[in-house]
N, C-alpha and C positions, 0 to 999 in steps of 0.2 A: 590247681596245678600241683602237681604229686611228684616230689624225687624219688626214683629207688633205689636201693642200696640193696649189695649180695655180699655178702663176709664169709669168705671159704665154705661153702655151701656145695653140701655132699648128698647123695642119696644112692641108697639102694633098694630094694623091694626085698628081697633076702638076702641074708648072708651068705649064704650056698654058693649065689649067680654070679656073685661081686660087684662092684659098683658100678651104678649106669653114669654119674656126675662124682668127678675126682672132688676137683677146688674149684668152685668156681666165686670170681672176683669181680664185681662190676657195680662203678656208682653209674649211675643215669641220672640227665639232666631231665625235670618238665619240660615236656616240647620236643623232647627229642625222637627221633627214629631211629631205632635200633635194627638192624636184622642179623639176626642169627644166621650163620652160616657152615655148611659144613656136610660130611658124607651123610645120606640116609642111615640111622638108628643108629646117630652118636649119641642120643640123647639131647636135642634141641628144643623135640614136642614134648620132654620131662621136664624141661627147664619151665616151660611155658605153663604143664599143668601148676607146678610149685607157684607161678607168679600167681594163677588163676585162681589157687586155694582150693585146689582138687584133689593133690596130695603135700604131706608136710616134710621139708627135709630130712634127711637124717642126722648132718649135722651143721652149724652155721646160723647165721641167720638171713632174713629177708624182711628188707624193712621197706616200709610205704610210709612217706610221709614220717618219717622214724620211729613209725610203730610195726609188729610184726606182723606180718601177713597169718590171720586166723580163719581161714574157712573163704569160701564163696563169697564174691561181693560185688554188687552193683558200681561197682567205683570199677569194676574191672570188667571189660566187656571183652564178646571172644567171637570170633568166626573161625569155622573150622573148613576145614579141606570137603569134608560128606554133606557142608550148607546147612547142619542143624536142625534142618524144618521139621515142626511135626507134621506128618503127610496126610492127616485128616483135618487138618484144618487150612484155610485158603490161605495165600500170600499174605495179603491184608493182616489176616487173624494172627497171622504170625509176627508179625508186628507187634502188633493193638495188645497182644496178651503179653507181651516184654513192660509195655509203656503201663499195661497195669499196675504190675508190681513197681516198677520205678516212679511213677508217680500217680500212688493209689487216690489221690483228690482230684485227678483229671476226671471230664466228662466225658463219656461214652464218644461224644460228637468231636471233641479236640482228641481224643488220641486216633481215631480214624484220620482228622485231617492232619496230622503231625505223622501220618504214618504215610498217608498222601502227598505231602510235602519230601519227606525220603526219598520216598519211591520215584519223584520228580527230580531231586538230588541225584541219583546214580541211573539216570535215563531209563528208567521202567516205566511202561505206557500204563497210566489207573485203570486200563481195561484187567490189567493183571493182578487186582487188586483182590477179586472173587477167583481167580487160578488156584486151586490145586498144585502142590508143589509137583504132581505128577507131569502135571498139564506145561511146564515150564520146561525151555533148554536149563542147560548145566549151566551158562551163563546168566539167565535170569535166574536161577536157585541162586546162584551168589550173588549179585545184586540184590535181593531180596535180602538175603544174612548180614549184606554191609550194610542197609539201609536200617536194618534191625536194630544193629550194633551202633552206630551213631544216633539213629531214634534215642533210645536211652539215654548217649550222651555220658556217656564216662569218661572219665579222664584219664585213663590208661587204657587202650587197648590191644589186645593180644590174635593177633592172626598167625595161625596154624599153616603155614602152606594153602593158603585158601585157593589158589588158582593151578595147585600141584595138577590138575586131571581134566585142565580144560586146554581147547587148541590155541596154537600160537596165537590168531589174531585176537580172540576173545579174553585172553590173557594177559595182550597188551594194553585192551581199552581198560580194561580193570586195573591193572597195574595206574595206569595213567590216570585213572577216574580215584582211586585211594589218593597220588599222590597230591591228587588236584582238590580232593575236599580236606587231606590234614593242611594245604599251604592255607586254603583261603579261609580257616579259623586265627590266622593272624597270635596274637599273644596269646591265645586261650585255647593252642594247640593241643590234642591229644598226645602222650605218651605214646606211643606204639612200638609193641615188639611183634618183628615180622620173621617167623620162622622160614629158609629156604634152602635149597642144595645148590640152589644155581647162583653161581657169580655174577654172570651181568643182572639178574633182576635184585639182587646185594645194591650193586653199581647206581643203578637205576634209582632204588628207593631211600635207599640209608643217607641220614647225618653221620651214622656209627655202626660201623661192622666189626662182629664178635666171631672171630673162628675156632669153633669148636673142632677139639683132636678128636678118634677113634674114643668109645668109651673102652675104660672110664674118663669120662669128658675133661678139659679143662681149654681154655680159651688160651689155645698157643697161638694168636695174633689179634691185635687190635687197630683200626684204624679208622680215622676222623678225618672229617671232610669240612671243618671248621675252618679252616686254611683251604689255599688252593683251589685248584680247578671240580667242580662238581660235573661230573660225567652225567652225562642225557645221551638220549639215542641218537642225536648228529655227531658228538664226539666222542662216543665209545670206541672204536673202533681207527680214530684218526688222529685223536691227541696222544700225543707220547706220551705223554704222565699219566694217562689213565692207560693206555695198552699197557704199561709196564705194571702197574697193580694190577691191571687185569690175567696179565701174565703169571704174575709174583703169584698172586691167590690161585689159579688155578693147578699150578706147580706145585704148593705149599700143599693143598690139601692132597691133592694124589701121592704127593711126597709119602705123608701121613697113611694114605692109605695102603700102600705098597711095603712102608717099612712093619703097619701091623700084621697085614697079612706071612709073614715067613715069619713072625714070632712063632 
């Protein structure tokens, strides 16, 4: 169980372009569900490379467990929006070769059934086990990348828009299927930061939504579902106190985006 900690945390790629992330400020609790929220290329999915240690801020820090985040790490697992997979090797194999490197003393025959066991986790039939990621809807490529990603078993995880390109209803079993495997790990919850543009799937998943401005980025709202009424898809829509965040956020962001635009 891993805290993390952001302390005014900047980045750019040049200086030329100017900054993709102003200040960004954020403790997180172990356990928590974060998602990120805010317009397409405020700089969300750069926040998430910097957690993933794919690239290094420019300036601030970023700490895990109160040490800096240095490079690539198994403690941090990541599904992305494109599914990951390499396309020459099967579903299965796409697994099995995660569960390698994380636990190099496994045998051949336990990370197959450990990958088996996932793939039984996020309703994928073992017939998809020998599949070609060709061979798979867009909804099984992501069950396959979730099932990946919890295989391993980290304690932070980072999803990218993972459901940004798939249809509505496939989007809600997944939605529903993430939220229903980080509940039932009980105190030995994952960490997870959920990158999104959409309010209601914020609504849906988060303990903590982070509203990112126009870049150069900075978290102009925050809010916590520790208190209060937690919005599900029977009362999105009917509880006043969530139509009114719901409202509040949708307003706040186009606000944002309206006032950047005639700069």
């Amino acid at each position: 169980m891993l805290n993390v900690s952001m302390k005014n945390v900047s980045f750019y790629y040049n200086s030329d372009e100017g900054a993709v992330l102003g200040d960004i400020n954020m403790e997180v609790k172990a356990g928590d569900f974060v998602c990120l929220l805010g317009q397409s290329g405020c700089g969300k999915s750069t926040l998430l490379r910097l957690l993933a240690g794919l690239e290094k801020p420019t300036g601030g820090q970023m700490l895990v467990d109160g040490k800096a985040i240095n490079g690539a790490s198994l403690q941090r697992g990541v599904v992305f929006q494109d599914y990951g997979l390499f396309p020459w090797m099967t579903a299965g194999e796409n697994i099995t070769i995660a569960l390698e490197y994380r636990f190099p003393e496994m045998k051949k025959s336990e990370r197959k059934e450990r990958a088996l066991h996932w793939m039984r986790n996020v309703d994928m039939d073992e017939s998809l086990f020998d599949k070609l990621p060709g061979e798979l809807s867009g909804g099984q490529k992501q069950r396959c990348g979730i099932a990946r990603a919890f295989a391993i078993d980290p304690p932070i995880l980072l999803m990218d828009e993972p459901f940004g390109s798939l249809d509505a209803v496939t989007k809600s079993k997944l939605q529903d299927l993430v939220l229903r495997l980080w509940q039932q790990e009980g105190d030995k919850r994952k960490t997870i930061f959920f990158v999104t543009h959409e309010v209601d799937e914020a609504l849906l998943l988060a303990t903590h939504i982070s509203v990112f401005s126009q870049s150069p980025a900075s978290i102009m709202y925050s809010h916590s579902f520790d208190e209060g009424i937690k919005p599900t898809r029977k009362n999105m829509h009917t509880e006043p106190e969530i139509v009114d965040l719901r409202n509040y956020l949708i307003k706040l962001i186009h606000k944002d985006a309206e006032e950047r635009a005639y700069k």
